[in-house]
N, C-alpha and C positions, 0 to 999 in steps of 0.2 A: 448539673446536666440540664441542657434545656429542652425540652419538651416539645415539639411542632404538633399542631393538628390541622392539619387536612382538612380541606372546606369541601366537600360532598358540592358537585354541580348538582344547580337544581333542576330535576327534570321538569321539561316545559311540559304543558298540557294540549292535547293535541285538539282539543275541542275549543281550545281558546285563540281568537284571531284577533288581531291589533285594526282596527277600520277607524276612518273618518266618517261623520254623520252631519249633514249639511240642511239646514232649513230656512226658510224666504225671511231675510232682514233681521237674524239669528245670528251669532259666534257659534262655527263649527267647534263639533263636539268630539276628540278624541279618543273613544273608549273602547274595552276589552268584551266583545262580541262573544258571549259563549253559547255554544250550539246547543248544550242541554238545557239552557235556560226559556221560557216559554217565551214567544215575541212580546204576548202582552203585557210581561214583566217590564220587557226592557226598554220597551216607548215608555211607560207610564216613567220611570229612571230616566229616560230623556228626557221627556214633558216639563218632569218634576226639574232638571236641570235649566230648563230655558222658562219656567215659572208657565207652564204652556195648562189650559183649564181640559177637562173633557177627554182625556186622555183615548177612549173609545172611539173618536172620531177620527182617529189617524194610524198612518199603514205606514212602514218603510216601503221604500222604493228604490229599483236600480237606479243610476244617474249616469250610465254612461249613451253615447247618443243612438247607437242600435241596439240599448236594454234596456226599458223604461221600465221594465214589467215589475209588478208590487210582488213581495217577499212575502211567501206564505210556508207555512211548515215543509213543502214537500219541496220547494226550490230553494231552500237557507243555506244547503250546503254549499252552495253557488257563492257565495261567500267566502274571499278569499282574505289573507292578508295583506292590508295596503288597500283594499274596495272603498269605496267612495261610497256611500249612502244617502237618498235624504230621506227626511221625515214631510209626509203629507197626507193630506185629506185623504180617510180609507176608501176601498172602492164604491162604498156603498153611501159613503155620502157624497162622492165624485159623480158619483152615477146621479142621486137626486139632484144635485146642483145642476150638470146640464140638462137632465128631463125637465128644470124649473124654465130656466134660459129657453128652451124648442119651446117651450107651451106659451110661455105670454114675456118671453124677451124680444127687445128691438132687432131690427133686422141687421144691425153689428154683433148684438150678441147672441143671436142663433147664428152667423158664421164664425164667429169665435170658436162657440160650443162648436158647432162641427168639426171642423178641424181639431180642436183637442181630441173629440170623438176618434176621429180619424186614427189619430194615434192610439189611445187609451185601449182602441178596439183589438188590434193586435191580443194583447195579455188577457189569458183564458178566464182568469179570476174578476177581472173588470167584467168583460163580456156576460158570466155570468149571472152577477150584479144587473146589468144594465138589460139584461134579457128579463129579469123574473120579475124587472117593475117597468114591465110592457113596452121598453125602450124599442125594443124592434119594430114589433106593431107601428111605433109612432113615425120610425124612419121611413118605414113603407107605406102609410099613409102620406109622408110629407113626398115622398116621391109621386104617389100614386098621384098628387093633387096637382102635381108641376107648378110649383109658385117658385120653387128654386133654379136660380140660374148660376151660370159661371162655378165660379169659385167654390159656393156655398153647394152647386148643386154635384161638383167634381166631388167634394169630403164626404157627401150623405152617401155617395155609390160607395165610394172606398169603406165608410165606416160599414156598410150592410154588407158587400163583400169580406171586412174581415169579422165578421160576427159572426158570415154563416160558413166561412170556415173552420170553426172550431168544432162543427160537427153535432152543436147543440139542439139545433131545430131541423128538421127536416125540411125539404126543397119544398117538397108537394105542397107545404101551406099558399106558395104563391097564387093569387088568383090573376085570372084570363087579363084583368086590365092594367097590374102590375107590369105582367109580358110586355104589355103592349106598348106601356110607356117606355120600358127599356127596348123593345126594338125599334121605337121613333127616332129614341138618340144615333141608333145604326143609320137607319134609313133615311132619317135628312141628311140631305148633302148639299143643300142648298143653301147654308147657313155656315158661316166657320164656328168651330165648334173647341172647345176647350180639348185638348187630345186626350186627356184624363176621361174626360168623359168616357170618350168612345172606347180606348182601352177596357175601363170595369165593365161597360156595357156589355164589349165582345165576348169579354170573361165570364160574367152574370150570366150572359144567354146559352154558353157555353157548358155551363154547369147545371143549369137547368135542362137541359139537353141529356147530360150524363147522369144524372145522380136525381132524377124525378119518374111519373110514371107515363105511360105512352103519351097520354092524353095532353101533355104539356108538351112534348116534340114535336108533336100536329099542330100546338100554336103557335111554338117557336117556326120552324118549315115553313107557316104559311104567314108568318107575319115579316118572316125576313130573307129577301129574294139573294138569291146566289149571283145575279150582276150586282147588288147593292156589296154586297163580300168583297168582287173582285174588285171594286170601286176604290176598297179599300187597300187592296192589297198596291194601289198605287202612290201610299201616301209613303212620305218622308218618314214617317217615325214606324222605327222596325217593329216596335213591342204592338203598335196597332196591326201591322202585316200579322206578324207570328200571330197575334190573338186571333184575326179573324182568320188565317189557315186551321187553326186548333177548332173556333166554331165549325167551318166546311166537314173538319176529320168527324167533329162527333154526330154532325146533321148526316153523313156517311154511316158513320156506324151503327145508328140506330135505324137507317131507311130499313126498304124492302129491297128484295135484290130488281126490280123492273126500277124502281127511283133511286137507285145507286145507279146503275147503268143510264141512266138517262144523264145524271147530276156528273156523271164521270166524262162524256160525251159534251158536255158544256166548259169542263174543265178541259178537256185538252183539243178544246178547237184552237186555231191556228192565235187569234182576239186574244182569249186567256192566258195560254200559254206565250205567249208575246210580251203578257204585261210581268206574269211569274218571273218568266229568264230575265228581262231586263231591270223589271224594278227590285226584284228580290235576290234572286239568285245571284246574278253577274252583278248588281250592284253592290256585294259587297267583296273589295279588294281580296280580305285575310280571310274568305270565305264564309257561310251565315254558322253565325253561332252555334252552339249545343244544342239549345231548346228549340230553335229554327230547325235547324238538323233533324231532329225527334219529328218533326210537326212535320216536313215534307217528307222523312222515311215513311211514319203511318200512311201519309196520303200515299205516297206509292204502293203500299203496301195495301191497302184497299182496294185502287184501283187495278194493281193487277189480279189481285184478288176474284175479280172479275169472271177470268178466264176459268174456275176451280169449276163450274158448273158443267162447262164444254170438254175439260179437263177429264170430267169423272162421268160422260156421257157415253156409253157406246152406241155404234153405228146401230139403226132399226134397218131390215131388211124391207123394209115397208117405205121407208123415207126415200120419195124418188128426190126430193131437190140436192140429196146426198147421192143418189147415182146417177143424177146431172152432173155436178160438180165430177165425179171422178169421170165421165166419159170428155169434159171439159178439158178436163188434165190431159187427157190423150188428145184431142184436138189440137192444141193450140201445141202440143210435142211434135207434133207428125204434119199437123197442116192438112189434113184431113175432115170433112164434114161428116164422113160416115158414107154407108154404100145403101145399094137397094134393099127396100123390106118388102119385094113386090112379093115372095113365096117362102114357103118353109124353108126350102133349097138356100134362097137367099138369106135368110136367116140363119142359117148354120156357118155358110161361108162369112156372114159379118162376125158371129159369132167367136168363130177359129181368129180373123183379124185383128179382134178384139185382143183377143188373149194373148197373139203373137205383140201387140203393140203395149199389154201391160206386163208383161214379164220383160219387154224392153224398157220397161216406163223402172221396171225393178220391184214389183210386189211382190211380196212371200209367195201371195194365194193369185198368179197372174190368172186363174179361171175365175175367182170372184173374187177383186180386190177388194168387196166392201167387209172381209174376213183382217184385212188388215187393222183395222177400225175400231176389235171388237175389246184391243185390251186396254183398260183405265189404270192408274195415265197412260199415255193423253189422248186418249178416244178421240174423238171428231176433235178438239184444239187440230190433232197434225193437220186433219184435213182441211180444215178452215187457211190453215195456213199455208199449205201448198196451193190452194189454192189461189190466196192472192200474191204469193210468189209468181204464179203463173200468170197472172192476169196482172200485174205492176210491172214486173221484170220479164216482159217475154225473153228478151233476148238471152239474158242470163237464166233464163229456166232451159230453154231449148238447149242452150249450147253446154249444160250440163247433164242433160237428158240424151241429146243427141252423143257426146263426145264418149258416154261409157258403150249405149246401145250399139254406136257401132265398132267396138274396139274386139279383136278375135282373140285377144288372148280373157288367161282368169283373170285380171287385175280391175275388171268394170267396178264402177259403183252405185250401188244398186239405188236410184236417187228414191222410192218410195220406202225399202225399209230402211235408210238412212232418215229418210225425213221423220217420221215416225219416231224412230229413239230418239233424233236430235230435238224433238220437240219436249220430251221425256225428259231430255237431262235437262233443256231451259227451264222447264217447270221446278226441276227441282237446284238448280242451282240460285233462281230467283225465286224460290219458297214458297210457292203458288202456290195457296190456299190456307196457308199458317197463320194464325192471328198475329197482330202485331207487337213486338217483347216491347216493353217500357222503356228498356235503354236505349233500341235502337235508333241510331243514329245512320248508319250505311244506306245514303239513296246514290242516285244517277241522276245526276242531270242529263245526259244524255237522251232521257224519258220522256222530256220537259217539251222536245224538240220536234216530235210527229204526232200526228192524227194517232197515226194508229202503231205505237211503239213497241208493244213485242210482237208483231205481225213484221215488222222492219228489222228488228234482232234478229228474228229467223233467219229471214232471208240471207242476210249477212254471214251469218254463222250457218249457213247449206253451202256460203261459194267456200267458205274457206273448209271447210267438211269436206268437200268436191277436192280443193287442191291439195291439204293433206294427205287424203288419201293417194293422192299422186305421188305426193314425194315420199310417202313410205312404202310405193310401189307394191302397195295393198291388197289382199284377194279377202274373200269373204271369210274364210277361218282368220283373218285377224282383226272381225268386228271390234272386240274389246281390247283390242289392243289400240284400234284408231281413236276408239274414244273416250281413254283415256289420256293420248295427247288432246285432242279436242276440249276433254274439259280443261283440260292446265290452260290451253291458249283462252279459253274465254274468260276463266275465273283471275287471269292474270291480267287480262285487258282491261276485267270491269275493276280490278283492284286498283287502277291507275284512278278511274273514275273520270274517263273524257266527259269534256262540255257536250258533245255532239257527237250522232252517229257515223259522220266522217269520221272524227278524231278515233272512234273504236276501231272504224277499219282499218285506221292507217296504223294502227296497233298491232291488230291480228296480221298485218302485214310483215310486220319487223319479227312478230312471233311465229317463226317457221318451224316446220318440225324439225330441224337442227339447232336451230336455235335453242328448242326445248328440252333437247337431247343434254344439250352442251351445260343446261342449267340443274338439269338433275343429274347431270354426272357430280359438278362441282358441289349442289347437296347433299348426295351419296357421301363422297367424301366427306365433308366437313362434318356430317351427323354420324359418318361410321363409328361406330360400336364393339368395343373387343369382346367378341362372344366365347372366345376360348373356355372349355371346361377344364385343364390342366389344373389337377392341386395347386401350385404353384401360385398360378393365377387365381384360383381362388384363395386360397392362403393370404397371398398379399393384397386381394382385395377386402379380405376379413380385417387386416391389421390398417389400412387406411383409410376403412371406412370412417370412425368417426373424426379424422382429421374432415374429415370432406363435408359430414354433416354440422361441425362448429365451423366450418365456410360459410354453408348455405345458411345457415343462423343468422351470420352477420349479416351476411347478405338479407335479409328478412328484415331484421331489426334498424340496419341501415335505410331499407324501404321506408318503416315506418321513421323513421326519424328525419328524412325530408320531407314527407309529410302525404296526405291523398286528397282529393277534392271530392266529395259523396251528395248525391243528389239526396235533398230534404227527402222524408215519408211521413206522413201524419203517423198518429198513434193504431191508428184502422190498417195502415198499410196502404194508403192511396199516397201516390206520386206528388209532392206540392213542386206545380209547375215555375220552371223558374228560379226555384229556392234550391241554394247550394250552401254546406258545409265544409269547414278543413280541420284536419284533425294531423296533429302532429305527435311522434314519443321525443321525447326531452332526450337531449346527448348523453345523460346519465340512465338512461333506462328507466328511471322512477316514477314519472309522471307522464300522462295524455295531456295534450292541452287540446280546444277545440275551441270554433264558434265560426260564426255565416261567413260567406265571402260571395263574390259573385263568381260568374261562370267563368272568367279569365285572370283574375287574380291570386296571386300565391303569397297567403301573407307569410309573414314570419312568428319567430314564437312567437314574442313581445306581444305581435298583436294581436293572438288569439285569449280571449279572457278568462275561459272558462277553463278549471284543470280535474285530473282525474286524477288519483291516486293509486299507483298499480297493484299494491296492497289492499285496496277496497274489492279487487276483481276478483268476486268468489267461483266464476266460472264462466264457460264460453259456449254457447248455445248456436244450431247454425242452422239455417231451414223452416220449416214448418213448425218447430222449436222456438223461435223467436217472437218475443209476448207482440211485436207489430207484424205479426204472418200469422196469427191464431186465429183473428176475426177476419176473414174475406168474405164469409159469402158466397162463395161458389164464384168471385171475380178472380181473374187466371191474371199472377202477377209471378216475379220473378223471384218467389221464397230461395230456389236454388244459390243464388245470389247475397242471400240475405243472411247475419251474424249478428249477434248481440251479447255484451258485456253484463253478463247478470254481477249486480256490487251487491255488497256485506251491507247494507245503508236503508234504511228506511226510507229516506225523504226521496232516494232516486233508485229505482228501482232496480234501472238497465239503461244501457245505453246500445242503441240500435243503429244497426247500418244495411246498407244493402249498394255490394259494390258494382261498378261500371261494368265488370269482365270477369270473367273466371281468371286471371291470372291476377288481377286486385283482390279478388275475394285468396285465392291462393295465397297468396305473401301477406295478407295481413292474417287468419286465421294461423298461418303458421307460426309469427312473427309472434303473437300472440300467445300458443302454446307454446312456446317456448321460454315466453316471460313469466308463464305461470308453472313449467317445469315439468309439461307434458310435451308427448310425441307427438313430431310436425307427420301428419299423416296423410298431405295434398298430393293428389297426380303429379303436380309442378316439384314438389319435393324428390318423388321418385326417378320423375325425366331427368333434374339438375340433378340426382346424385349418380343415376347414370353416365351422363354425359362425361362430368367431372370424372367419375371414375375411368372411363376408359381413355380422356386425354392423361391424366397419373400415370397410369401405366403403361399407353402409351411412351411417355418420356421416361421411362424408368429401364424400359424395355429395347431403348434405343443402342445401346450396344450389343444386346442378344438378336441385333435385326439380321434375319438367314438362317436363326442356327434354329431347328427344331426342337422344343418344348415338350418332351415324353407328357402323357397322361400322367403317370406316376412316374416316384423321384427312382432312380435305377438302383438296384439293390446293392446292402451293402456286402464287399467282399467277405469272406469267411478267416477267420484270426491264423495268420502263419502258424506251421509246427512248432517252431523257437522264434526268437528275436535277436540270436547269435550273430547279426550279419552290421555293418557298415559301409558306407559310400565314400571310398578313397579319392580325394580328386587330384593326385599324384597322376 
């Protein structure tokens, strides 16, 4: 009998990874990379292979061409199977070598050293190195001195921009005549200029602005003028545009409110705004990027911003240039100068005409309209605005004043508390006074287009307020009911996002109240909901729910599996502008892959490098929970947004995110718990299994359509006396 034995597979080891290791005029080196082994073991195992002396003097390093960065215990895991490696000079002697090269090298090899700089500065471990043996000091003295030009003097900003990115040194070290060198490179324009320059420069100045103490924005503000800005906003290269819109946002955010309104008044004169629509905005066919996007929502978002003061003002009883303005309103309505104040008598009779012309004009309070005034929002904003309604558009203010004043039935409209709410709802449909969120991206160009743009919104939105109310044939008990069509026709117009405040009206034109009618019937429908309480129906909603929720799962996991595109965050939770990640789940469910991309590209797996292992994911953290939302500072950033993959792993801690929208944040946190075999608990989760339910049964229900559904099932009959009986069909 002969005997067989069974060869036991060997179990692989799961800390052990197969790599190539490559070093300068070297045979690469083949070998078995084990993660519990210390790094310094396995160079000196290198060294010792390639007869290499001094083993302490050299670091691995990534080698692919967007990861240079040097392999240190806490990023090893990053090492995969099949990585490419090479062996080189540690940081710390890369760092001496170019600190030797800046100090007493020729003037080829301090641009050399630069530029490696350049790169080297990126990776926080270099930086490190290169900061604690005074490297920075030196770059910014070598700036401060200006003997560098061109090329050499483009790598020294990049390399100081990526050093003090990493969060290592504080802004405030800079002094007054650093500022001053970097606002030179802004302010000459008489020179052509390496574009690189002007970029970091924008950026530099930028950051000094936001992330320093007062005292440094007073020298940035006074060192670099707002036409030198717009100067720029007419160059060819967009990254120098968006840069300097990003400086204007944050020389904004930190003004005063008198030097905001002034700075805002520069920006949308007829000049500026001229060079924004044409060299920026409409010059870009596919429209302007993400980060452009970002950078003129803020500025809009500031500049109307503006109004939150007038907004939250009520009327003073004392303030006569406010009870000019309203006796103006009746002037320029009626065409009237006013009557005699020769006696008391006379006085009363104007008095009485008064009030017959502003209870025609439509004020709550027609004996003192300055009672209309007094509630915030939008306090003096309405009246400001009717007022240049009146004074821009006589003809359309009369002939909307005149046409209800003189109408004898109830259906007038009353143009002062109309104007009043409608300024209320603009304020709050354009978020007037709300800081700006991080993500957003939703501006108007439209904006871009007048002196004075939500004073011209109004207006716009009072005629069609005016004809609305016409064609719902409106009395005053159906306030809320007009304007609630009113805001659908606006918040639909702006959704289109016209170039120009024509392009709105011709909008709000095609958006009539039938038209609006006609669209929320068909949303009615389509979102109906089978609210039935019938057993029945809840029975069979019991028994299909979880076919509905292994849907929406897929549906989840599918998400992730084509992949998301996630705005960078540093480790602090501030926004790295510009910097985008993708992050994909493998068709098998088992692995994340990730790494950079830019703002319009969608790589594929292959070409993301970095993977995650779904088994390392010990849990899912979302909010003010999340270790890059712990440290803010009292800086208001969009935690609600934000999730993070807490791993089983020492060297990586977590892996962090913070999505574009609540419906990305929704579908990956579910997608998510799901993969680790907990409950999808999203708002988005409840709406989908809603919806889905009630089209199920819907279709289920399609032969029982007409026949009524009892509450309960109808009771059952009582057991015949005998069962003696049969059905002859003789």
């Amino acid at each position: 009998m002969n005997t067989k034995f069974l060869k036991m597979p060997v179990m692989k080891d799961s800390n052990i990874v197969k790599i190539a290791v490559q070093m300068s005029e070297k045979v690469p080196q083949l070998i078995e990379f084990n993660q519990r082994q210390p790094l310094t073991a396995i160079i000196q195992e290198l060294c010792s292979g390639w007869g290499v002396s001094d083993p302490d003097q050299y670091a691995l390093q990534f080698s692919e061409t967007n990861d240079e960065n040097y392999i240190t215990e806490k990023n090893r895991n990053e090492i995969k199977n099949g990585s490419v490696l090479k062996l080189t000079f540690s940081p710390s002697t890369t760092a001496h070598d170019i600190l030797q090269k800046l100090n007493s090298g020729t003037v080829e090899d301090k641009s050399v050293a630069f530029e490696k700089l350049s790169n080297l500065s990126r990776d926080v471990t270099f930086a490190l190195e290169f900061i604690n043996k005074q490297g920075l000091a030196l770059i910014i003295s070598s700036i401060e001195g200006g003997k560098s030009k061109g090329n050499m003097l483009a790598h020294s900003l990049i390399s100081f921009m990526e050093l003090m990115d990493h969060g290592i040194v504080s802004w405030d070290i800079l002094e007054p005549h650093f500022i001053n060198k970097i606002a030179s490179y802004v302010n000459n324009q008489s020179i052509a200029q390496d574009p690189r320059i002007i970029q970091i420069s924008l950026s530099i100045l930028e950051n000094i602005v936001l992330n320093s103490s007062s005292g440094k924005y007073a020298l940035v503000e006074k060192e670099v003028t707002y036409p030198n800005l717009v100067m720029h906003l007419q160059s060819s290269n967009q990254v120098i545009q968006q840069n300097a819109i990003a400086l204007i946002n944050a020389l904004l955010l930190k003004a005063d409110f008198a030097k905001r309104k002034s700075v805002a008044a520069t920006l949308y004169s007829k000049q500026v705004r001229s060079v924004i629509l044409s060299n920026v905005i409409q010059s870009s066919p596919g429209g302007v990027g993400a980060e452009m996007a970002h950078q003129f929502y803020v500025l809009e978002t500031l500049t109307l911003g503006l109004l939150e003061q007038r907004m939250h003002t009520k009327m003073d009883p004392q303030d006569q240039d406010a009870h000019d303005k309203i006796k103006e309103l009746r002037r320029i309505a009626f065409d009237t100068d006013g009557y005699g104040t020769g006696g008391d008598g006379s006085a009363r009779r104007q008095l009485g005409v008064f009030a017959k012309d502003y209870k025609k004009l439509g004020f709550k309070y027609d004996i003192n309209p300055a009672l209309d005034f007094t509630e915030t929002p939008p306090g003096m904003l309405a009246l400001d605005c009717m007022v240049y309604f009146a004074r821009n558009h006589p003809c359309d203010y009369t002939k909307v004043v005149l046409e209800n004043s003189c109408r004898a039935d109830e259906h007038e409209c009353p143009f002062g508390r109309t104007s009043v709410e409608l300024c209320k709802l603009l304020c709050e449909v354009l978020h007037i006074g709300e800081p700006p969120s991080e993500q957003g991206q939703n501006f108007h160009p439209m904006f871009f287009t007048h002196d004075h743009p939500f004073e011209e919104f109004f207006c716009l939105c009072i005629v069609l307020l005016n004809k609305t109310w016409k064609e719902m044939r409106a009395t005053t008990e159906d306030f809320v009911k007009v304007f609630s069509v009113v805001k659908e026709q606006i918040t639909r117009a702006l959704a289109c996002q016209p170039a120009s405040l024509d392009k709105f009206k011709t909008k709000l034109q095609i958006l009539t109240y039938s038209e609006i009618t006609n669209l929320w019937q068909q949303e009615r429908t389509s979102r109906e909901e089978w609210e039935s309480h019938a057993r029945p129906i809840v029975e069979l909603k019991e028994q299909i729910t979880p076919e509905i929720m292994e849907l929406i799962q897929q549906q989840r996991l599918g998400f992730m599996v084509e992949g998301t595109r996630f705005t960078k965050y540093s480790q602090r939770g501030q926004r790295i502008k510009d910097k985008f990640w993708y992050v994909r789940l493998s068709p098998n469910y088992k692995m994340f892959h990730y790494g950079e991309c830019d703002e319009k590209s969608v790589p594929a797996i292959e070409e993301l490098p970095n993977k995650l292992a779904v088994v390392d994911i010990k849990a899912l953290v979302t909010g003010k929970e999340c270790p890059h939302m712990k440290d803010q500072r009292g800086r208001k950033t969009t935690h609600q947004l934000a999730f993070s993959l807490m791993l089983d792993s020492v060297e990586l801690a977590s892996l962090d995110f913070v999505a574009a929208d609540e419906e990305i944040f929704d579908y990956w946190t579910d997608g998510i718990n799901a993969l680790l075999g907990n409950k999808m608990l999203s708002k988005k989760t409840e709406n989908d299994l809603e919806t889905l339910l009630s089209m199920d049964i819907k279709l289920r229900l399609l032969d029982a359509e007409g026949v009524d559904i009892p509450q309960d099932p109808p009771p059952v009959p009582p057991n015949p006396p005998n069962y003696d009986f049969c059905y002859d069909s003789k």
